[in-house]
C-alpha positions as CSV (number, residue, x, y, z in Angstrom):
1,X,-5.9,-53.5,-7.8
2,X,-7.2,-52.4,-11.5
3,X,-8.6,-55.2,-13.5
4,X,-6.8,-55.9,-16.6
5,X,-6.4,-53.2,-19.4
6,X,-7.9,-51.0,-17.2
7,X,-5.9,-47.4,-17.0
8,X,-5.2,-46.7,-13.4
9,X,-7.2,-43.6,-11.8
10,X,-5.2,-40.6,-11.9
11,X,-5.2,-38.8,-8.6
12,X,-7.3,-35.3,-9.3
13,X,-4.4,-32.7,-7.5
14,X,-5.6,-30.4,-4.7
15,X,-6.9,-27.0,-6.0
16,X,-4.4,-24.5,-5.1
17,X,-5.5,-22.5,-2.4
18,X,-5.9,-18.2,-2.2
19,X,-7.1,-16.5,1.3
20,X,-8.4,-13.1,1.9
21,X,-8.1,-11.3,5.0
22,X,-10.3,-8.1,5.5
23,X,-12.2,-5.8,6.8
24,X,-16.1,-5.0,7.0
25,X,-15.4,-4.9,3.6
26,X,-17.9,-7.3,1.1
27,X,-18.0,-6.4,-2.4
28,X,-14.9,-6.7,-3.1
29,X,-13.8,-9.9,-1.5
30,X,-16.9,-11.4,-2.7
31,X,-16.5,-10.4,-6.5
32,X,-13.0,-11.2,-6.5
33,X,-14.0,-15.0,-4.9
34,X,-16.5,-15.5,-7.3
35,X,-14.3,-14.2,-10.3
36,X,-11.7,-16.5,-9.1
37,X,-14.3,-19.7,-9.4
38,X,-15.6,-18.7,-12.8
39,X,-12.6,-19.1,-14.6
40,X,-12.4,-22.7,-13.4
41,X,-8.7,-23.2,-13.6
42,X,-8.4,-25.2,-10.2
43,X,-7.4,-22.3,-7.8
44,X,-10.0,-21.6,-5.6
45,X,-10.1,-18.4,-3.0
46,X,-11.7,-17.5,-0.2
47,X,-12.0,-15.8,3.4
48,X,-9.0,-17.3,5.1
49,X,-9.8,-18.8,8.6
50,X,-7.0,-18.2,11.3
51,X,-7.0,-19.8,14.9
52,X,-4.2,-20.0,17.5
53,X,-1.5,-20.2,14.9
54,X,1.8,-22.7,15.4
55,X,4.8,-21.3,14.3
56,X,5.9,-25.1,12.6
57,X,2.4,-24.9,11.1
58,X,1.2,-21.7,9.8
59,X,-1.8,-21.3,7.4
60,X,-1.7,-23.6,4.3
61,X,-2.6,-21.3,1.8
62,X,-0.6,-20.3,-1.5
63,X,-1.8,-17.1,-1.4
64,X,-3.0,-14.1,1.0
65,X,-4.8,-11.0,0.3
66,X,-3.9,-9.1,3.3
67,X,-6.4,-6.2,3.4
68,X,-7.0,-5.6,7.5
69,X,-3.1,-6.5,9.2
70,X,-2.8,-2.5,9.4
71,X,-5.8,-2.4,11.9
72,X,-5.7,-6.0,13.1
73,X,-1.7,-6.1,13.7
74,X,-1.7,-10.0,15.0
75,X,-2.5,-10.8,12.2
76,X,1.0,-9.1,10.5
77,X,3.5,-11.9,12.4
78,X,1.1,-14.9,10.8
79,X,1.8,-13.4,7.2
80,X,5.6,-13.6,8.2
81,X,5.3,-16.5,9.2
82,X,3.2,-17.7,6.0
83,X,5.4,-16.4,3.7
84,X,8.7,-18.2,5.7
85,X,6.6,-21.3,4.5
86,X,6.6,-20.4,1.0
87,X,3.3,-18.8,0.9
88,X,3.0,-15.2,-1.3
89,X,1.3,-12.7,0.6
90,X,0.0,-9.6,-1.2
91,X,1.0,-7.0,-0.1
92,X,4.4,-8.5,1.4
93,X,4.8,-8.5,4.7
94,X,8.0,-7.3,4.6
95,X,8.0,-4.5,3.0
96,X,4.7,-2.9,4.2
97,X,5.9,-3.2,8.0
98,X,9.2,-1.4,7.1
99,X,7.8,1.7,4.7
100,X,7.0,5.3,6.0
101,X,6.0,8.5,4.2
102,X,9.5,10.1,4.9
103,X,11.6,6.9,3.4
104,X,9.4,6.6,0.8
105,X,9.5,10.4,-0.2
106,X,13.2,9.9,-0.3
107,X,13.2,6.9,-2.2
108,X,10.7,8.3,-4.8
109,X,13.2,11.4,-5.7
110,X,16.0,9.7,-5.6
111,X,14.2,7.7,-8.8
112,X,13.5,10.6,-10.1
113,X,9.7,10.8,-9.3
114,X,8.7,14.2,-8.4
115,X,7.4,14.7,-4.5
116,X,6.8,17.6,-2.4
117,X,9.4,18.8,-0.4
118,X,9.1,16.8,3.4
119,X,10.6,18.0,6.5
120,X,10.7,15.2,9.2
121,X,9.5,16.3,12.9
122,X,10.6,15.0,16.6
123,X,7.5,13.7,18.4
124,X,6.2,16.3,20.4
125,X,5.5,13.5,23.5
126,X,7.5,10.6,24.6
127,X,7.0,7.8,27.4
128,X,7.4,8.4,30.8
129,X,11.0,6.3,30.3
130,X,11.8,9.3,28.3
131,X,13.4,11.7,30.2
132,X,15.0,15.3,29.1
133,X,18.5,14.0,28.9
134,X,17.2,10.9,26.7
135,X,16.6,14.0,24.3
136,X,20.2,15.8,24.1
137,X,20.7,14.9,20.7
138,X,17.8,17.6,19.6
139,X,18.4,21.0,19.4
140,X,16.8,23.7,21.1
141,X,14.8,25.8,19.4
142,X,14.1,23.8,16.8
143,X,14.4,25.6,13.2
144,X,10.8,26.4,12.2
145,X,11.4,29.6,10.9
146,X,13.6,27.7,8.1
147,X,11.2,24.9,7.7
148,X,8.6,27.2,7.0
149,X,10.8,29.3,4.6
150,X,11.4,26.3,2.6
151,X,8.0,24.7,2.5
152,X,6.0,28.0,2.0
153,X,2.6,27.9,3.5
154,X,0.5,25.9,4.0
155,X,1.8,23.3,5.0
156,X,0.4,19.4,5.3
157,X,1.3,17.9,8.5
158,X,0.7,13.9,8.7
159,X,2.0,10.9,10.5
160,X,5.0,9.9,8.9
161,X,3.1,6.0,9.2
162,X,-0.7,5.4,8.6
163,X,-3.2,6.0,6.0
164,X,-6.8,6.8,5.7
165,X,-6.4,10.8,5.9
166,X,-6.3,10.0,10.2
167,X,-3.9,12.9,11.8
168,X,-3.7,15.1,8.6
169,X,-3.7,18.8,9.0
170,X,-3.5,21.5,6.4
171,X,-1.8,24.4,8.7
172,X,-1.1,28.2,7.1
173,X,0.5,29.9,9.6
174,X,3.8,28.9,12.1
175,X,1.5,29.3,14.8
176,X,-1.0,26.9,13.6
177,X,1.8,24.4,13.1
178,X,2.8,24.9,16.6
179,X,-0.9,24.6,17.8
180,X,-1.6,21.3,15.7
181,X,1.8,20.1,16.5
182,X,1.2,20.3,20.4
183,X,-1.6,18.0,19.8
184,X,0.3,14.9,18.0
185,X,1.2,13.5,21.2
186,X,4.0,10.6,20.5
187,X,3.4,10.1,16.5
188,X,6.1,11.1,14.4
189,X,5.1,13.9,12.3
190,X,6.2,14.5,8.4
191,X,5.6,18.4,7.6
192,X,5.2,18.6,3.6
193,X,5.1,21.6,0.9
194,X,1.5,21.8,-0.6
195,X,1.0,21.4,-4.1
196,X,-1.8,23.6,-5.5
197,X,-2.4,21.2,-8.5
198,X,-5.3,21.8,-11.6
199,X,-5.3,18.1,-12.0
200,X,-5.5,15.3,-9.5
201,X,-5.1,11.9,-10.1
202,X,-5.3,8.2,-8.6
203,X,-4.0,5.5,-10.1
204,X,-5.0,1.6,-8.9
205,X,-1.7,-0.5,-9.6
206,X,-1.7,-4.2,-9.6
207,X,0.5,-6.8,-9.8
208,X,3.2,-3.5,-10.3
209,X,2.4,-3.1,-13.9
210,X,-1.2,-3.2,-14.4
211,X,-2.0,0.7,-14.0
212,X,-5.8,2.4,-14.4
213,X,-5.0,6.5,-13.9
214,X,-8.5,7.6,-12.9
215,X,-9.2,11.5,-12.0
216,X,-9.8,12.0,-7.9
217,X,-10.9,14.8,-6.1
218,X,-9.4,14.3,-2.9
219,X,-11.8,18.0,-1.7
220,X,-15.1,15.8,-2.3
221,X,-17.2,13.6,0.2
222,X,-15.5,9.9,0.1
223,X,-18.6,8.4,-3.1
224,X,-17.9,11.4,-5.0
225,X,-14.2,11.8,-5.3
226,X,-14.0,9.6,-8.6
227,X,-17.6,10.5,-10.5
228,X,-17.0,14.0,-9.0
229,X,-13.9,14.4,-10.5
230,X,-15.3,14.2,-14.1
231,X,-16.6,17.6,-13.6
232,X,-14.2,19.2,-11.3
233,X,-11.1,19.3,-13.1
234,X,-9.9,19.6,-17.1
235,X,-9.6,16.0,-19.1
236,X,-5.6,14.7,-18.9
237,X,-3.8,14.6,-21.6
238,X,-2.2,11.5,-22.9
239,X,1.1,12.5,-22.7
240,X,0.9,13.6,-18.8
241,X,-0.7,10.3,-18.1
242,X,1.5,8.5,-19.7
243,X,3.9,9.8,-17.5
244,X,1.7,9.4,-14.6
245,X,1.6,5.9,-15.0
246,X,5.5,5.5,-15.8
247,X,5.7,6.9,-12.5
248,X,3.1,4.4,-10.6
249,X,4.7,1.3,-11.8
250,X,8.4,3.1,-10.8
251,X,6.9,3.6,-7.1
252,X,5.4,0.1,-6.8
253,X,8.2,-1.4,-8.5
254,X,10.5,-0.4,-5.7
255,X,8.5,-0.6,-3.0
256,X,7.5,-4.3,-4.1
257,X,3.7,-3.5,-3.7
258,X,1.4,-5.7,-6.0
259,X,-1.7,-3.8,-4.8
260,X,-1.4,0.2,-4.0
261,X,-3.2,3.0,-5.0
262,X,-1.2,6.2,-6.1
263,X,-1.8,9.6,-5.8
264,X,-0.4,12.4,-8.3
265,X,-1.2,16.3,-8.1
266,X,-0.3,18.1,-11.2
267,X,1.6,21.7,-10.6
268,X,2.5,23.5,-14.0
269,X,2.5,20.0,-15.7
270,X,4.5,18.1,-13.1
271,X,2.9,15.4,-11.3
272,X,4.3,15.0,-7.5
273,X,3.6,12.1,-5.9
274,X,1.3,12.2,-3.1
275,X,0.6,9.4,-1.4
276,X,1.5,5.8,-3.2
277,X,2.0,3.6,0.1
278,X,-1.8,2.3,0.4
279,X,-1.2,-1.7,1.2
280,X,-4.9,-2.0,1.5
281,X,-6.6,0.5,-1.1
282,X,-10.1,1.1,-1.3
283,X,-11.2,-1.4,-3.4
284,X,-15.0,-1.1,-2.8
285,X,-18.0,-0.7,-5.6
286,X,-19.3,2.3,-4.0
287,X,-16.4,3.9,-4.2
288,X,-15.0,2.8,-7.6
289,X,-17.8,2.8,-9.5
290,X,-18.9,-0.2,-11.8
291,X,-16.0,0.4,-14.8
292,X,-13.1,0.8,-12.2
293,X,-14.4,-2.0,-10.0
294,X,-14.9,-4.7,-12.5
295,X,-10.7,-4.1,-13.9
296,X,-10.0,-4.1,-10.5
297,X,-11.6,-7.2,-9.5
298,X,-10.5,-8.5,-13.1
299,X,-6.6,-7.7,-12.9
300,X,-6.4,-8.9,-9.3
301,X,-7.6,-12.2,-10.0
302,X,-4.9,-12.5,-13.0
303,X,-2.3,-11.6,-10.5
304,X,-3.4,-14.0,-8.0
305,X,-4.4,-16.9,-10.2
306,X,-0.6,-16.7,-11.4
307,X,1.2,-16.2,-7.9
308,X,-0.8,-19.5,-6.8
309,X,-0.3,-21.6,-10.1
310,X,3.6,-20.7,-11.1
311,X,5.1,-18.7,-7.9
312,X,8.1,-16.7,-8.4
313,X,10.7,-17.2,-5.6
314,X,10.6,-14.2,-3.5
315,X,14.5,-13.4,-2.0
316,X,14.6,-12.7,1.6
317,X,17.7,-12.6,3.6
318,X,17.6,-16.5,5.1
319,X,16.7,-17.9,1.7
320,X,20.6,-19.2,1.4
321,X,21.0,-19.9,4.8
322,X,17.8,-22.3,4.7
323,X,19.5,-23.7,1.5
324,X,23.0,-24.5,2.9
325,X,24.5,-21.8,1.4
326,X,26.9,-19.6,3.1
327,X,25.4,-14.9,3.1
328,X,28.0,-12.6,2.0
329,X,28.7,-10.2,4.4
């Protein structure tokens, strides 16, 4: 009991809590940790620690950085489950789970982003549970001949799910499509036009607003592509990167990513959008380069200073049922 006219101690609150999951990756995580300690505004992160995970008791953190679930996929149902609890996971759960290149194609011209024109392909294998009249529903012989007449040549053949350049194929003939396409085994295939651009350009998006348009040459070794760039292209012009990054925050905007990379190549003064589903983007020094890296690690630790200290309700379909409140439909 305090003596008399002595203030009661005030209990000092917990500090709130951010978690990083990765990869082999170091220099970002650990600038981003540190960054988050400087600013000494009682949110602390650090390399989340997972073990046999309860489903009534998932990880307390108020944050996640999820920068590995793509490669280490047991660790995608403990970020549902964390974010059930309340916790805000970047990049949402959710959503990365559920996007592909062909949905997200669709869904970038339909808000009036330019993209190249994308054919979607059957899988070329199935299971052995798959038999030949599981498959009635696809014609016979497929219409190549038309793709191809629409697409031009050549044509970029990728998995219509995955990142990281794995199973991409620049084909210029029908028969080299057929050739590569024998070879994709039971992935799902997206066939796309080729856009022979004079500019090329990455822009890393965070928190869906924050936008840095750098110049990427996607033809150069993986430490080149951003320096090397500088010298392998024209300067862009304001206007078409103000544009360009119009376009990035449109993308990430509706696909609810706070963390993605996008990818524009510039055709007669049109940007298409290349690739702008990267849930965990290269975030590494040695391939930003000092300038790039230190907004990255600067922006990030903004957006997750402020999801831990004030966090925004996120809307997911259970929300009123969990409330006592009766879903429409």
């Amino acid at each position: 009991m305090p003596e008399a006219n002595q203030a009661p101690e005030v209990p000092v609150p917990s500090p709130k809590r951010i978690g990083l999951l990765v990869g082999r990756e170091r220099s970002f995580p650990d600038a981003l940790i540190a960054e988050v300690a400087r600013r000494g505004v009682g949110v602390m992160a650090e390399y989340a620690r997972l073990d046999l995970t309860d489903v009534a008791r998932p990880p307390e953190y108020d944050v996640l950085v999820d920068r590995i679930s793509h490669d280490v996929t047991c660790y995608q149902p403990v970020l549902k489950l964390a974010a059930l609890a309340g916790t805000r996971v970047v990049n949402n759960p959710f959503w990365r789970i559920a996007d592909d290149k062909a949905v997200g194609t669709a869904l970038a011209r339909r808000l009036g982003v330019p993209v190249p024109k994308t054919f979607v392909l059957p899988s070329k294998g199935y299971g052995a549970d798959v038999s030949a009249e599981s498959l009635t529903n696809l014609v016979f012989p497929l219409g190549w001949e038309a793709m191809v007449a629409e697409l031009g040549l050549p044509i970029f053949l990728k998995p219509h799910w995955g990142g990281g350049f794995r199973d991409v194929y620049r084909v210029g003939s029908l028969e080299e499509i057929w050739r590569v396409y024998d070879g994709t085994g039971r992935l799902t295939m997206i066939a796309q036009e080729a856009i022979e651009w004079t500019h090329y350009v990455r822009c890393i998006v965070v928190g869906r607003r924050e936008v840095l348009a750098l110049p990427w040459d996607p033809r150069l070794g993986h430490f080149d592509r951003y320096e090397g760039a500088k010298a392998s292209m024209p300067p862009l012009d304001d206007e078409l990167r103000t544009v360009i990054e119009c376009h990035a925050r449109t993308l990430c905007e509706a696909l609810g990513y706070d963390m993605n990379t996008v990818e524009f190549a510039v055709r007669d003064g049109i940007p298409y959008a290349i690739d702008f589903m990267n849930s965990a983007p290269d975030f590494d020094l040695s391939s930003l380069g000092e300038a790039p890296f230190a907004w990255v690690v600067d922006k990030m630790a903004d957006l997750l200073i402020g999801l831990a200290e004030a966090p925004a309700p996120v809307t997911y379909r259970w929300d009123a049922l969990l409330a006592g409140r009766p879903v429409a439909g």
